[in-house]
Each structure stands twice: as C-alpha cells, then as structure tokens.
Backbone as JSON, one array per atom type, in Angstrom:
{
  "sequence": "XXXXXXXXXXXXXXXXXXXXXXXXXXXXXXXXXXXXXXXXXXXXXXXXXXXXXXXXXXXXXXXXXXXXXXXXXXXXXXXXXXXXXXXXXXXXXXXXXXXXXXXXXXXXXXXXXXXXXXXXXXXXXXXXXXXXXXXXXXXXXXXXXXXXXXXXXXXXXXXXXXXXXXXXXXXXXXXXXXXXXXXXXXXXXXXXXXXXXXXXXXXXXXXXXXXXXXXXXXXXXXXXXXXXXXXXXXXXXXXXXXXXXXXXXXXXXXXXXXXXXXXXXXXXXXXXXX",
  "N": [[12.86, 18.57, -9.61], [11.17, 19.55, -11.47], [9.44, 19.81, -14.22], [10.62, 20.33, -17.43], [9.25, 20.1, -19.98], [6.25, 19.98, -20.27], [4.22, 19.71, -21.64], [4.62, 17.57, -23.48], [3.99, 14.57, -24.6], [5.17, 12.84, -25.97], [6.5, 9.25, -26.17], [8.48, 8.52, -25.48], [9.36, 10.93, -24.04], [7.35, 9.97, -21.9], [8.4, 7.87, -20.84], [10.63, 8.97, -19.92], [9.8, 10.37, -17.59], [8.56, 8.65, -16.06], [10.62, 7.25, -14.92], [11.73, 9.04, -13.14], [9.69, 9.82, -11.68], [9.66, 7.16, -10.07], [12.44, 8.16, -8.71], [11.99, 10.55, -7.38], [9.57, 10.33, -5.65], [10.4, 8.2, -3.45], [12.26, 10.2, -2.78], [10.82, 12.47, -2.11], [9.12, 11.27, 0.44], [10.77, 10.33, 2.34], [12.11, 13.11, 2.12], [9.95, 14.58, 3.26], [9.09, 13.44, 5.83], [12.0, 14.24, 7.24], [11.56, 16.6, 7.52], [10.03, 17.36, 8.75], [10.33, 16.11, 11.04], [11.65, 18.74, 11.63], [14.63, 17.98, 11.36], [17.59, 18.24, 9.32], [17.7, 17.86, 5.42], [18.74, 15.05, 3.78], [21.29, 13.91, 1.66], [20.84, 11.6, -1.54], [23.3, 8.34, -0.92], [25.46, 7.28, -3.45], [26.3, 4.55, -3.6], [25.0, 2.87, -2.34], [21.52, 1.14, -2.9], [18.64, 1.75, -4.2], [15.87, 1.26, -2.35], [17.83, 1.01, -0.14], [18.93, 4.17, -0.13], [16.7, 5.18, 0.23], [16.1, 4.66, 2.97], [18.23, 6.03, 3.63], [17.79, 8.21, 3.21], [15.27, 8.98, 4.79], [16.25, 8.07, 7.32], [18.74, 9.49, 7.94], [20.59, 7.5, 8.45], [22.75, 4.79, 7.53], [21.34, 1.98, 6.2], [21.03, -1.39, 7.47], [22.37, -4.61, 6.87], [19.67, -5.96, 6.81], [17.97, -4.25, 7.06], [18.05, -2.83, 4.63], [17.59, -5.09, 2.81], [15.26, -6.0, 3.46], [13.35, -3.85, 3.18], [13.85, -3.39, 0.34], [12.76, -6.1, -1.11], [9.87, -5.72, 0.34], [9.31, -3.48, -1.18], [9.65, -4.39, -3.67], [7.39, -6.33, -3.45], [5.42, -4.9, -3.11], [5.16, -3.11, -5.19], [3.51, -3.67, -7.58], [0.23, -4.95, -8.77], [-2.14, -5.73, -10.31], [-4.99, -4.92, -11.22], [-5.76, -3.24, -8.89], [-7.69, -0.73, -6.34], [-6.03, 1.93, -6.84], [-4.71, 1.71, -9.16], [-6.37, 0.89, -11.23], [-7.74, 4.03, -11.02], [-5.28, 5.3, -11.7], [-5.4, 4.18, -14.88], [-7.77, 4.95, -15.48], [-8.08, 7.64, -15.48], [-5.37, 8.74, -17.16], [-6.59, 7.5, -19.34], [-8.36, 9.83, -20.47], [-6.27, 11.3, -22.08], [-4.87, 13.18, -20.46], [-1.9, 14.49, -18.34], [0.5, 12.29, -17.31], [1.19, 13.19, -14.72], [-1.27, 13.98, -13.39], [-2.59, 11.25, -13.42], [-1.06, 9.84, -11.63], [-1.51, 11.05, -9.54], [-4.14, 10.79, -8.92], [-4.68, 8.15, -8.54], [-2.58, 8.24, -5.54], [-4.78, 9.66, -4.41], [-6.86, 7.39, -4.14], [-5.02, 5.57, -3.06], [-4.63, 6.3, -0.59], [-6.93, 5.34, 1.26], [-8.38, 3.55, 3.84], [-8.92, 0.94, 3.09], [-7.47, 0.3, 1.14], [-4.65, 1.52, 0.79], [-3.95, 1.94, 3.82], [-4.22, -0.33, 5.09], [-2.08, -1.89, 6.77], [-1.48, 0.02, 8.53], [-3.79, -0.34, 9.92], [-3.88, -2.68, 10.69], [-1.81, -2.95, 12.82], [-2.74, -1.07, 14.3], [-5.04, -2.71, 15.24], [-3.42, -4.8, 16.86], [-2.52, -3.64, 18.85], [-4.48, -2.33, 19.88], [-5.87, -5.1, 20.67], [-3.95, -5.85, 22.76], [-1.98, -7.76, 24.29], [-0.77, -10.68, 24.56], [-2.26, -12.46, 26.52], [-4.48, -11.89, 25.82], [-5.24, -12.17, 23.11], [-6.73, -14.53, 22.32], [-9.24, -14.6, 23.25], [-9.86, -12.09, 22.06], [-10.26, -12.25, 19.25], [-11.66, -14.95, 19.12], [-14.23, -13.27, 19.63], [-14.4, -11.42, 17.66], [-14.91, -12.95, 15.36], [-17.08, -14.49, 16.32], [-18.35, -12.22, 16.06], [-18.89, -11.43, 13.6], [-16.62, -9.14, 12.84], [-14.55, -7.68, 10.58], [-11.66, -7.92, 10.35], [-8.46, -6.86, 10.35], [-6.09, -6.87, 7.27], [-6.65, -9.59, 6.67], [-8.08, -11.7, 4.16], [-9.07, -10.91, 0.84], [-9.73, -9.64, -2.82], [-8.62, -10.83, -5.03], [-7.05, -13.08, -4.42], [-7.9, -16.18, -2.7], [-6.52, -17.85, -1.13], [-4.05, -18.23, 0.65], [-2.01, -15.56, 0.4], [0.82, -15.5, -1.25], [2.42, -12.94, -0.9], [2.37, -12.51, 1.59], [3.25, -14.64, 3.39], [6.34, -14.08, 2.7], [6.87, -11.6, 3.88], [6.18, -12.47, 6.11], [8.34, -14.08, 6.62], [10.56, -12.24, 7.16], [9.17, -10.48, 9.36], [9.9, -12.48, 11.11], [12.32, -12.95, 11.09], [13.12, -10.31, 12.19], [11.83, -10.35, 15.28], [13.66, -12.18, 16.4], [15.88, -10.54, 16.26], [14.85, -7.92, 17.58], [13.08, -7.36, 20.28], [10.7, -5.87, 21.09], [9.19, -5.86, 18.89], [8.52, -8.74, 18.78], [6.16, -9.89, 20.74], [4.07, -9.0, 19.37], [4.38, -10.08, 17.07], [3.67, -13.07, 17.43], [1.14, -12.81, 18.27], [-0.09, -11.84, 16.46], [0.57, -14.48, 14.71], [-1.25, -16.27, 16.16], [-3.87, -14.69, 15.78], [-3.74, -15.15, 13.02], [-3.74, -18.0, 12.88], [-6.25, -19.05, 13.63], [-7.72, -17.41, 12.21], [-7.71, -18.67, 9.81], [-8.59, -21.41, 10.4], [-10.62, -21.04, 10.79], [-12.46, -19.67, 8.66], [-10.78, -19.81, 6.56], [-10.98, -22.45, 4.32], [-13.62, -22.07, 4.33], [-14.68, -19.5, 3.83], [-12.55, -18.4, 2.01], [-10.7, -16.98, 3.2], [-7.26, -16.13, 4.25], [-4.52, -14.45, 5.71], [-3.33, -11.18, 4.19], [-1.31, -9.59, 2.22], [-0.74, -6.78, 3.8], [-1.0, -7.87, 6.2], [1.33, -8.22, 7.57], [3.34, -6.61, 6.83], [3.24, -3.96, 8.34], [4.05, -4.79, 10.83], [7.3, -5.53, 10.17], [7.87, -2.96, 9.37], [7.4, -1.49, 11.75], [9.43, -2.63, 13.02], [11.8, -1.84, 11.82], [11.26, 1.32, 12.38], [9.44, 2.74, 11.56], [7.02, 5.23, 11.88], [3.19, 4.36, 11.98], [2.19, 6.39, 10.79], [3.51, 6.78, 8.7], [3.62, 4.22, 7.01], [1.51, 4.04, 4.8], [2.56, 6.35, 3.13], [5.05, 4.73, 2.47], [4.2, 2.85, 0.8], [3.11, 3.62, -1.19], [5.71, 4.77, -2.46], [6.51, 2.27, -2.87], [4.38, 1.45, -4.76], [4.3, 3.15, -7.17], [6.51, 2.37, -9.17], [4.98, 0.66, -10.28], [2.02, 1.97, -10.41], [2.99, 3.73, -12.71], [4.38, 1.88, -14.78], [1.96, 0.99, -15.5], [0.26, 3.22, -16.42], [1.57, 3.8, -18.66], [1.33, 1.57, -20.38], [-1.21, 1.44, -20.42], [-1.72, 3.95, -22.05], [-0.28, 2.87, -24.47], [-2.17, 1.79, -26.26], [-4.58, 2.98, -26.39], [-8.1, 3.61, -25.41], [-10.02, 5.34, -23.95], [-11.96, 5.53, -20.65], [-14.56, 4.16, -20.17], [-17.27, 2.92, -18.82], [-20.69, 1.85, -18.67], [-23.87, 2.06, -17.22], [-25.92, 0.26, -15.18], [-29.23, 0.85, -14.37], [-31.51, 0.44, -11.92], [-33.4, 1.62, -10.73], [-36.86, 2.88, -9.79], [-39.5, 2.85, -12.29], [-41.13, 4.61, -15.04], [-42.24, 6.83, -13.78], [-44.1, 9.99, -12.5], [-43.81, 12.94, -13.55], [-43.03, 15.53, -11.65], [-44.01, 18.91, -11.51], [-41.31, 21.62, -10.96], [-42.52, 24.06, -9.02], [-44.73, 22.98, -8.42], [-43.41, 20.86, -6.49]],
  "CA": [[11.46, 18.18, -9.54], [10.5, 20.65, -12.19], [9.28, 19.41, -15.88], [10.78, 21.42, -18.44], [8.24, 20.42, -21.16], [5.15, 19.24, -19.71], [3.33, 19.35, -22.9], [5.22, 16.71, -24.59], [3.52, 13.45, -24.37], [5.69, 11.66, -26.54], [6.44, 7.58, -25.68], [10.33, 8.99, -24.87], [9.18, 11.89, -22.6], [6.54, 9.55, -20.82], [9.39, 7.14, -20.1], [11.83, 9.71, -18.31], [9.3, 10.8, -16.31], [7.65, 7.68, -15.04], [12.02, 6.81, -14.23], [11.99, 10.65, -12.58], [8.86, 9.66, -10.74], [9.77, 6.14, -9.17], [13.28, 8.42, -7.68], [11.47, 11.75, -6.64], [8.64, 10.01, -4.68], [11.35, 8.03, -2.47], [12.93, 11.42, -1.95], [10.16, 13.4, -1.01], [8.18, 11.11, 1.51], [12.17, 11.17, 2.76], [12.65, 14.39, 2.76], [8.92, 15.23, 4.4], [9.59, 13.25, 6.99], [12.87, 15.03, 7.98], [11.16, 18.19, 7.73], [8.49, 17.43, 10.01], [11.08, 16.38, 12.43], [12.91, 19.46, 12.26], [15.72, 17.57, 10.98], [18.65, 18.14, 7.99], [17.65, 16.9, 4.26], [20.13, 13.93, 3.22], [21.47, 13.78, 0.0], [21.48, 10.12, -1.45], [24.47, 8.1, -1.45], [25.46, 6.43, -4.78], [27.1, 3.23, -3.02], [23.46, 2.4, -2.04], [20.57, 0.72, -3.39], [17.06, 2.45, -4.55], [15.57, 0.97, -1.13], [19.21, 1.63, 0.56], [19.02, 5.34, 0.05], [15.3, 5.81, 0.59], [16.26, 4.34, 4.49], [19.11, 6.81, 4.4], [17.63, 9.84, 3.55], [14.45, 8.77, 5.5], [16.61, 8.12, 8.9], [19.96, 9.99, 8.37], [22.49, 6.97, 8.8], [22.93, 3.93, 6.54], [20.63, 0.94, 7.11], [21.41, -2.23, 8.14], [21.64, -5.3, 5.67], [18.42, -6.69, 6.53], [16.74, -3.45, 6.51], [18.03, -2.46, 3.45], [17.13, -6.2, 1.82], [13.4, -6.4, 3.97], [12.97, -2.5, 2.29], [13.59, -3.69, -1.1], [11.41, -7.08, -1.03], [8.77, -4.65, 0.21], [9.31, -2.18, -2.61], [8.77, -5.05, -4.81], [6.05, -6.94, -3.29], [4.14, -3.99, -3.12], [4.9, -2.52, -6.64], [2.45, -4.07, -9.23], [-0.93, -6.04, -8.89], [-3.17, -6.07, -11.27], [-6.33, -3.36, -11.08], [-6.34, -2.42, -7.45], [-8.56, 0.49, -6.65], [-4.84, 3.09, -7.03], [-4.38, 1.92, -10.1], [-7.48, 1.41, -11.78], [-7.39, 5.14, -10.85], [-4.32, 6.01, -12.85], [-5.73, 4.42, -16.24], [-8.79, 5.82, -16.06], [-7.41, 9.07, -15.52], [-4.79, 9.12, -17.75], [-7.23, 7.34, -20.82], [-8.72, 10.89, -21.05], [-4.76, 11.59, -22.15], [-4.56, 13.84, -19.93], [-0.28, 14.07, -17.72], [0.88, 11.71, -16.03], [0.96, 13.59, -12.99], [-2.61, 14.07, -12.93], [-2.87, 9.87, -13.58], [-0.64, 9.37, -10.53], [-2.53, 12.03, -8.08], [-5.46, 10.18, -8.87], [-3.18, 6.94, -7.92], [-2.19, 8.87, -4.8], [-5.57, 9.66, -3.59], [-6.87, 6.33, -3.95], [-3.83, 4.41, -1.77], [-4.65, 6.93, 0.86], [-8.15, 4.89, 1.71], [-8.04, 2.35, 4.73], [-9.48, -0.26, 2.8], [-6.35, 0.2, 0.23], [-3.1, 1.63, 0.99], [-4.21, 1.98, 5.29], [-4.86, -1.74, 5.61], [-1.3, -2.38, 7.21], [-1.24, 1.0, 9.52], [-5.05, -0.76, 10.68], [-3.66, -4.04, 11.52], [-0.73, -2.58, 14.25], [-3.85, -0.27, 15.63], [-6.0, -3.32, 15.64], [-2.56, -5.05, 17.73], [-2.17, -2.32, 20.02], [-6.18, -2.58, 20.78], [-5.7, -5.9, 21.43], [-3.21, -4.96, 24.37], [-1.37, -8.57, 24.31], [-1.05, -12.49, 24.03], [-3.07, -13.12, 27.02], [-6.22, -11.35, 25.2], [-5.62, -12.25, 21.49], [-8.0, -15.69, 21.68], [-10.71, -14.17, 23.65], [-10.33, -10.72, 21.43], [-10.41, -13.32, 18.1], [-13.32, -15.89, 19.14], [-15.37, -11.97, 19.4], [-14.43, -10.93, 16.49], [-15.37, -14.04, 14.33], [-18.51, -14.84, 16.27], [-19.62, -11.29, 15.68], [-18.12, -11.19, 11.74], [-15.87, -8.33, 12.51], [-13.53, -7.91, 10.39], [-10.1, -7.96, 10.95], [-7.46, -5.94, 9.17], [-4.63, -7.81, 7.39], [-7.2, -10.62, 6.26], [-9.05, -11.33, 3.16], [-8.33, -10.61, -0.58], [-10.28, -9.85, -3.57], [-8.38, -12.12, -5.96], [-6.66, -14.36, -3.73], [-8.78, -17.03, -1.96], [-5.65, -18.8, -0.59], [-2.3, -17.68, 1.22], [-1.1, -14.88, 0.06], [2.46, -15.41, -1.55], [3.74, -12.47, -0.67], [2.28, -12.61, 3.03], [4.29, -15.76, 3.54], [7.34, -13.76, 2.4], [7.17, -11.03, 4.2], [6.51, -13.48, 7.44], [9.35, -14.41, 6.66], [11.2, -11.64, 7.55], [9.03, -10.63, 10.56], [10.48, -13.42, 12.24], [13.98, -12.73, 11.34], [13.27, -9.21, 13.08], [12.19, -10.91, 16.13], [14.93, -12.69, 16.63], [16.76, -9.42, 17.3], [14.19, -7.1, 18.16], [12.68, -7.94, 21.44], [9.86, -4.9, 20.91], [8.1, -6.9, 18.09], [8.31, -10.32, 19.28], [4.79, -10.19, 21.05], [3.42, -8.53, 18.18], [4.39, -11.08, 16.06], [3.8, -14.02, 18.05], [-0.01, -12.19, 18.7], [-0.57, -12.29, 14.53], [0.51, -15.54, 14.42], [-2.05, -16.55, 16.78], [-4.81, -14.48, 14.9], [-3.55, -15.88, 11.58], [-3.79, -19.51, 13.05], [-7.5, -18.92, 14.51], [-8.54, -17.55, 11.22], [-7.82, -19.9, 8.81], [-8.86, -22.34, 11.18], [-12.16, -20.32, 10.97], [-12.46, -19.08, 7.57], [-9.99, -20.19, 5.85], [-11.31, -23.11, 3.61], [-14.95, -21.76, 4.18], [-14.57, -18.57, 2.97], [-11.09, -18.12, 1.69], [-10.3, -15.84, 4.49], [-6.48, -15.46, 4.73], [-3.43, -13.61, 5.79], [-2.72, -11.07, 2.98], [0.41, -8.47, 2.03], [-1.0, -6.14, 4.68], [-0.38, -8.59, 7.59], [3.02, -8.76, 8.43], [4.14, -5.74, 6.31], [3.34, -2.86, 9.29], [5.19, -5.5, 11.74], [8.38, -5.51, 9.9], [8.01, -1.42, 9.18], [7.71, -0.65, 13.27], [10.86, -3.09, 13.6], [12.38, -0.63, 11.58], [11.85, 2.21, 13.48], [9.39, 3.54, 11.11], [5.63, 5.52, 12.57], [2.8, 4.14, 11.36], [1.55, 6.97, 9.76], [4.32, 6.69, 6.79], [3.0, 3.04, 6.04], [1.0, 4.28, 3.25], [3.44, 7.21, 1.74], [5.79, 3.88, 2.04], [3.22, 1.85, -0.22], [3.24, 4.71, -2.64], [6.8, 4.96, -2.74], [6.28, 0.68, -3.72], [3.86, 1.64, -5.89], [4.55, 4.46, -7.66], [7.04, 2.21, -10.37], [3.49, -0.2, -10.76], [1.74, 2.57, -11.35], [3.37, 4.29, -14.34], [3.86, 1.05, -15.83], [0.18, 0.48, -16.23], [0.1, 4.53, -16.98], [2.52, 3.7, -19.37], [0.7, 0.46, -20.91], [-2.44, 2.33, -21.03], [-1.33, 4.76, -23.46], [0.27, 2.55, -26.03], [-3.04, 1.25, -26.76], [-5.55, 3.6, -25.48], [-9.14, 3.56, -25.41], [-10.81, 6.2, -22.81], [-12.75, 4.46, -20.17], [-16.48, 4.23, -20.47], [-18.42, 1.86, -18.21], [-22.22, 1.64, -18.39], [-24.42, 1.75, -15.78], [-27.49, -0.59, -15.41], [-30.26, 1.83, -13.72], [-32.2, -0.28, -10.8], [-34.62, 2.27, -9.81], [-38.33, 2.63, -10.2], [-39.56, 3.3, -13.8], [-42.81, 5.46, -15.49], [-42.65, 7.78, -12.75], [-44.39, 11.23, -12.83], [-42.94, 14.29, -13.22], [-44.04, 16.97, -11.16], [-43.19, 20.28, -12.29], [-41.12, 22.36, -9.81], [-43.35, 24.76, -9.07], [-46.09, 22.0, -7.2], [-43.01, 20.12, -5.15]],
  "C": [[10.63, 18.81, -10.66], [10.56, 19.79, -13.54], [9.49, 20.26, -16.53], [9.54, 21.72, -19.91], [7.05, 19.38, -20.97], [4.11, 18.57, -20.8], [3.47, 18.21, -23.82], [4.85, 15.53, -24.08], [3.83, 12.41, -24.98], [6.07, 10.72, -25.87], [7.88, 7.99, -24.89], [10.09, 9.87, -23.51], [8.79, 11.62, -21.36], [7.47, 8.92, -20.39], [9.73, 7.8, -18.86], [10.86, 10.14, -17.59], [8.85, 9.98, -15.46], [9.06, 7.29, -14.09], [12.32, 8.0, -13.05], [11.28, 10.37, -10.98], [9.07, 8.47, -9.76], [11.4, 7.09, -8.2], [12.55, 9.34, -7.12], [10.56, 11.01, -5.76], [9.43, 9.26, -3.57], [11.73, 9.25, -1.14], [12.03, 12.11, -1.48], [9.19, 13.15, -0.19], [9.98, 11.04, 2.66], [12.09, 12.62, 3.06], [11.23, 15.19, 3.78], [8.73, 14.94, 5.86], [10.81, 13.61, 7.8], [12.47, 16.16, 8.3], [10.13, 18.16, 8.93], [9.22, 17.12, 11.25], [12.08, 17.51, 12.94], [14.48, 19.45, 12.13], [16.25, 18.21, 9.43], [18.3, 17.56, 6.67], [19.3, 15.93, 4.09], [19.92, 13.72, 2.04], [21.66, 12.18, -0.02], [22.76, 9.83, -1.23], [24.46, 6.86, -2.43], [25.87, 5.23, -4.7], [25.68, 2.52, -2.74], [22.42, 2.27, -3.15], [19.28, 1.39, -3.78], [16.38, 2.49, -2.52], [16.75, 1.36, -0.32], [19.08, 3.2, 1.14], [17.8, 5.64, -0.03], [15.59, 5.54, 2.25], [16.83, 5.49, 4.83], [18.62, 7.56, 4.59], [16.63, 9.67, 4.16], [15.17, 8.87, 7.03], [17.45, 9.17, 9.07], [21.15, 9.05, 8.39], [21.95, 6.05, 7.94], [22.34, 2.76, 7.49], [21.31, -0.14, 7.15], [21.31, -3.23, 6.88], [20.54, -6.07, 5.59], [17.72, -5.55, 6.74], [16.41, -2.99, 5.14], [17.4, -3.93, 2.28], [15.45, -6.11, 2.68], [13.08, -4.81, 3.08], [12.53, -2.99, 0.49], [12.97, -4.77, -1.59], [10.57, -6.57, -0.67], [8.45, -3.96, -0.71], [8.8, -3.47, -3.27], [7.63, -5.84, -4.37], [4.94, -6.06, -3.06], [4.44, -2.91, -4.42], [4.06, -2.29, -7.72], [1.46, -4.86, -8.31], [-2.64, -6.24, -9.14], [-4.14, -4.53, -11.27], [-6.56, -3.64, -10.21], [-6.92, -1.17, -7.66], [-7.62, 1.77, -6.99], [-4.94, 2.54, -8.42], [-4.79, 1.68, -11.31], [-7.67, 2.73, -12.17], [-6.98, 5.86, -11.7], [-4.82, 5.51, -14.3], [-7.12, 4.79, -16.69], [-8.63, 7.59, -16.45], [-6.56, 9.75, -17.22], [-4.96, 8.32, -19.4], [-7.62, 8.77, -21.25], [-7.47, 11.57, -22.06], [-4.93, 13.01, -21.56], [-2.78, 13.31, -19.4], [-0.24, 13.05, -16.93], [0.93, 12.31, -14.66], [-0.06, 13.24, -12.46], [-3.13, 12.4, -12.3], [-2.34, 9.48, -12.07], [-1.03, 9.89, -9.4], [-3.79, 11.75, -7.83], [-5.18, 8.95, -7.89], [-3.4, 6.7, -6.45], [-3.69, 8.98, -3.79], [-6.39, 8.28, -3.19], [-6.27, 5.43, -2.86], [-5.13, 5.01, -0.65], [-6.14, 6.24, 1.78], [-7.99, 3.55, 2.62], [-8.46, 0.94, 4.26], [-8.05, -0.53, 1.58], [-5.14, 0.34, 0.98], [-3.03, 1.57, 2.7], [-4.38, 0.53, 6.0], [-3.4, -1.68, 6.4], [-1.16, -1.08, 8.6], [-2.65, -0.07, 10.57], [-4.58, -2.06, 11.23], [-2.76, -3.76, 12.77], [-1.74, -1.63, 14.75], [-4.44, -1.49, 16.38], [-4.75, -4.58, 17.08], [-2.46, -4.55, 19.09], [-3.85, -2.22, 20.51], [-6.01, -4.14, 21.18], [-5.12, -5.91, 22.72], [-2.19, -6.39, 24.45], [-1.62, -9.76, 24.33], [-2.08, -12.65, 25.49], [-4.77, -12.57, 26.63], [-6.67, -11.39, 23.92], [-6.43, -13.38, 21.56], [-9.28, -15.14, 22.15], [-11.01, -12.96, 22.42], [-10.85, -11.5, 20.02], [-11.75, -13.81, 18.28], [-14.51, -14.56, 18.8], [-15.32, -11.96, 18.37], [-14.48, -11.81, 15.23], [-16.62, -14.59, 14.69], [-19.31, -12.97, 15.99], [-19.12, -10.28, 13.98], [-17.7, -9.92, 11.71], [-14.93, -8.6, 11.69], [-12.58, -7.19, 10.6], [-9.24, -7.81, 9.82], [-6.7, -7.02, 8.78], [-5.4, -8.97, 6.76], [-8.18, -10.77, 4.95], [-8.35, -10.44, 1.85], [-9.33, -10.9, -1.87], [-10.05, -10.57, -5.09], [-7.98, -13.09, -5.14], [-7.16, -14.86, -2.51], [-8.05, -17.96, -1.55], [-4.72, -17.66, 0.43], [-1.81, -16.63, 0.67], [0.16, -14.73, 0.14], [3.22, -14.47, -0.86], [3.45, -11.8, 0.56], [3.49, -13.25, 3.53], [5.85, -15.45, 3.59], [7.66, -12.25, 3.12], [7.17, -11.17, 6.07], [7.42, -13.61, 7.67], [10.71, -13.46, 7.2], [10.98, -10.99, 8.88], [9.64, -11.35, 11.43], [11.9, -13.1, 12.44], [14.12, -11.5, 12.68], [13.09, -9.18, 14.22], [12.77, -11.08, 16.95], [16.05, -11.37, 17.36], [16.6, -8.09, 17.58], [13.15, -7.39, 18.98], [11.07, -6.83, 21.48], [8.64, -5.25, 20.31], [7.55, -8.14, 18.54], [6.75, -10.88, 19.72], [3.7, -10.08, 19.92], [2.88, -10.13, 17.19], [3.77, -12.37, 16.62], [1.61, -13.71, 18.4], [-0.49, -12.71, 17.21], [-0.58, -13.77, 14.29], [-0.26, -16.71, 14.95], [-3.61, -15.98, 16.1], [-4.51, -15.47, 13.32], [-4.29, -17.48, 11.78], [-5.59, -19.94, 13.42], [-8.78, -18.69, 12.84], [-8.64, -18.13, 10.44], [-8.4, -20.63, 9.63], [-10.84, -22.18, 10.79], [-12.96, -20.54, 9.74], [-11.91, -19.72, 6.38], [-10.41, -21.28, 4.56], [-13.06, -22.87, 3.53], [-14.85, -21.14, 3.5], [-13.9, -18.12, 2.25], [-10.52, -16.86, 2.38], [-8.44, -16.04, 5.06], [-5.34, -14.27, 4.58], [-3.3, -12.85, 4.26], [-1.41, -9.65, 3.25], [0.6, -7.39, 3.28], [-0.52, -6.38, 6.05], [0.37, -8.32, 8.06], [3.76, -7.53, 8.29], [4.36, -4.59, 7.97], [4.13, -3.99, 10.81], [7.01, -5.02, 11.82], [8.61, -3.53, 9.47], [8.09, -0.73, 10.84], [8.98, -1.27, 13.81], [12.04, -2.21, 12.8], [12.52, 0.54, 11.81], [10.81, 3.22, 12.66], [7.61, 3.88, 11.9], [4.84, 4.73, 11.53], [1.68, 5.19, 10.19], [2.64, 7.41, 8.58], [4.17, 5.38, 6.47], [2.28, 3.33, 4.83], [1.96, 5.22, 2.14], [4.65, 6.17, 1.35], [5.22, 2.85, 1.02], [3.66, 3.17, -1.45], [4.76, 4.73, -3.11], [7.56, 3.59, -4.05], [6.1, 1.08, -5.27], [3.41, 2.16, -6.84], [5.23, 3.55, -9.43], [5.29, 1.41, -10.81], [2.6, 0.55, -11.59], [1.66, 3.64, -13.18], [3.97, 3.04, -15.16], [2.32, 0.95, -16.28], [-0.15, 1.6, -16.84], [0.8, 4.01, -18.23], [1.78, 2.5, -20.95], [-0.67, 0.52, -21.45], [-2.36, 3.05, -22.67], [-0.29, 4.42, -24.62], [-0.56, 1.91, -26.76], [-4.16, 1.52, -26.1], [-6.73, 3.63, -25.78], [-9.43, 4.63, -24.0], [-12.03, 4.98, -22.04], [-14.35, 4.76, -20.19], [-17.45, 3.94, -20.28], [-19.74, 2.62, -18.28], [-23.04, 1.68, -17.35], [-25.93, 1.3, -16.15], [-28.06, 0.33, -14.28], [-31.31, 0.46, -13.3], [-33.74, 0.48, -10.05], [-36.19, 1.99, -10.4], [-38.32, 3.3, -11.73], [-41.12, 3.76, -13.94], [-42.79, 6.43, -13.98], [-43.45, 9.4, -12.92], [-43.98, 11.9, -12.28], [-43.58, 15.12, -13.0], [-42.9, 18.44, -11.3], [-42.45, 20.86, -10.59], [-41.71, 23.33, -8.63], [-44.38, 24.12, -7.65], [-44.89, 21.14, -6.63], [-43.31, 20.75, -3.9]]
}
C-alpha cells in the first residue's frame, strides 16, 4: 500500500498508481469488512477475476457464476460517467497538481453524499419503509401527489431509461428466480417503476436510473447496505483516475467565476458603530 516515491509525478508513475489504486481499493473495502466482522483477511486468488476476487476476499469462499458476472457488469456500469459530483471533485483537485491521492479523497468524499454514491442504499430503505406489495400503490399515488421524491428515479443527463438501469434489471430478475428473499422487493420496484413513468415519465423525464435495481441485486448477494457506496467506489475508483489521469495531460487549474446577486452601493459601517 505504501508509495515509495510520492514525489514523482511523472505520466509513468501516475499510471502505476492509478493500476495500484483500482486493486488496493477492492482489497481494502474487502479487507474492512472482514475486520469489522472479526473475521480472517483473504488473500486473492489468481484463477479469479478483478470482481471474482473482490467477492472472495469480501465473503471468504468463491462466488457463484452469476455473482461473480452481476459483480463485474456492476463494476463497469458504475465505473465512468462523465462529470458527476465524485469526479468533478478529482479534477478540480488534482488541476492544482497536487497527488493523486489527494484527487481521489476528494473523489471519496464526494460518493459518500446520499444524493451521489447513497442513492442505491436510499432506495432498499425507501423498500423496507414501504413494508410490502399490498402498500406500494397507495405509498406511490402519496408520494407523487405530494412531489416526494423517490430514490432510484430521475437523472441529470438522462431524460429517458437509463441504459444501464435496464441492464442491471436484468439481472435482478435472474436473482429472483432463485432467491425467494428479493422477489417482493423486486416485484414492489417494478410496480413503483411502472407508476412513475406512467406519472412522470414523458412529462418530466422522470425515470428508473443505475441506482434502482443496483442495491436489489447487492442484498441478493448477501451484501449490507451500508457497503453499497464503498462498493460504488470500488466501481469507481478505475473512472476516476482516468479522468485524474486525462486531466493532467492537458491541464489547466480550475477557475469558475461567480456572478454576485446581492444588493449593490451599500454602506459601510465601520465596526466600531455595528
């Protein structure tokens, strides 16, 4: 985990570390979660996949092949996309040229905000407040006649379907199928989903996005929902040191403006007479 030459900010150095940084962050929301249970660190195994051996050393035993393939379509659908508020973050940060570390702890604090990296932990609360299918249309009709909103919905570029909702639906269902635990869950969302578009949907561009489905298919895995976000980071950890990365081969420091709204000619009263 240790940088031998931190100082070196050459294009070569930044590489291996951003390659350092997409394995170490795996391993140590892995290994913090063994520790917190009290449990054994697990060493990877090399027969396994990136996603593969983040399951292992996260559970202890070797996952399954649709956890290990729903893991790694997660990893990448939550890798890269565009200037979200994490990774905005990292190239403002790391325009000052200041380390990469610093760029990605910026990153880091960012996710951690329920409107960012928390949106998918908030949709299985907002489930579990529902309480079940005979209370998701009444709990719905409320919460659209009194413009709550509702986790999991809504997107500040995309005013349609979110692609890689659709695709991670897609695997909800599989899990389903042979996890009897979810099933209501799912079957509950897909009843909100259907209510809001219905609603929203071509009014406002109000649907389903990445958030949706993801904390579904993460509790059919067995995982709490308070590692949904250090599992986003883990995503989007390679995303971010590309754009770290992309930043600084053509850097400019960031520098926005600010238009001033307030009152103007005001008088200044000395300290003294406030």
């Amino acid at each position: 985990m240790h940088d031998p030459q931190p100082q070196d900010h050459s294009a070569g150095a930044n590489i291996d570390r951003t390659i350092k940084l997409i394995a170490q962050f795996a391993t140590i929301v892995a290994a913090f979660e063994r520790h917190r249970q009290g449990k054994p660190f697990v060493a990877p195994d090399l027969n396994l996949t990136h996603a593969g051996n983040f399951m292992y050393m996260f559970k202890g035993a070797k996952p399954t092949e649709l956890d290990a393939k729903a893991m790694d379509v997660g990893l990448i659908l939550h890798a890269d996309h565009e200037m979200n508020a994490s990774t905005i973050s990292c190239r403002v940060v790391v325009s000052s040229q200041t380390d990469i570390y610093s760029a990605v702890t910026a990153g880091v604090g960012s996710l951690k905000g329920p409107l960012h990296g928390g949106a998918n932990e908030e949709v299985m609360h907002t489930l579990e407040t529902v309480g079940g299918m005979k209370n998701v249309e009444s709990w719905m009709r409320n919460a659209l006649a009194n413009k709550v909103k509702v986790p999991g919905f809504g997107h500040r570029v995309y005013k349609y379907y979110d692609p890689r909702a659709a695709i991670l639906k897609s695997y909800a269902e599989q899990y389903a199928r042979i996890n009897p635990s979810i099933q209501e869950k799912l079957e509950m969302a897909k009843v909100m989903e259907k209510m809001m578009i219905e609603s929203l949907g071509e009014a406002k561009g109000i649907y389903p996005n990445v958030d949706f489905y993801s904390g579904i298919i993460y509790t059919a895995m067995g995982f709490k929902m308070d590692t949904f976000t250090p599992i986003f980071a883990v995503a989007r950890i390679s995303g971010w040191c590309a754009q770290i990365l992309e930043q600084l081969a053509d850097n400019r420091i960031y520098r926005p403006r600010c238009h001033y709204t307030g009152d103007l000619d005001k008088h200044y009263l000395p300290v003294t007479e406030r």
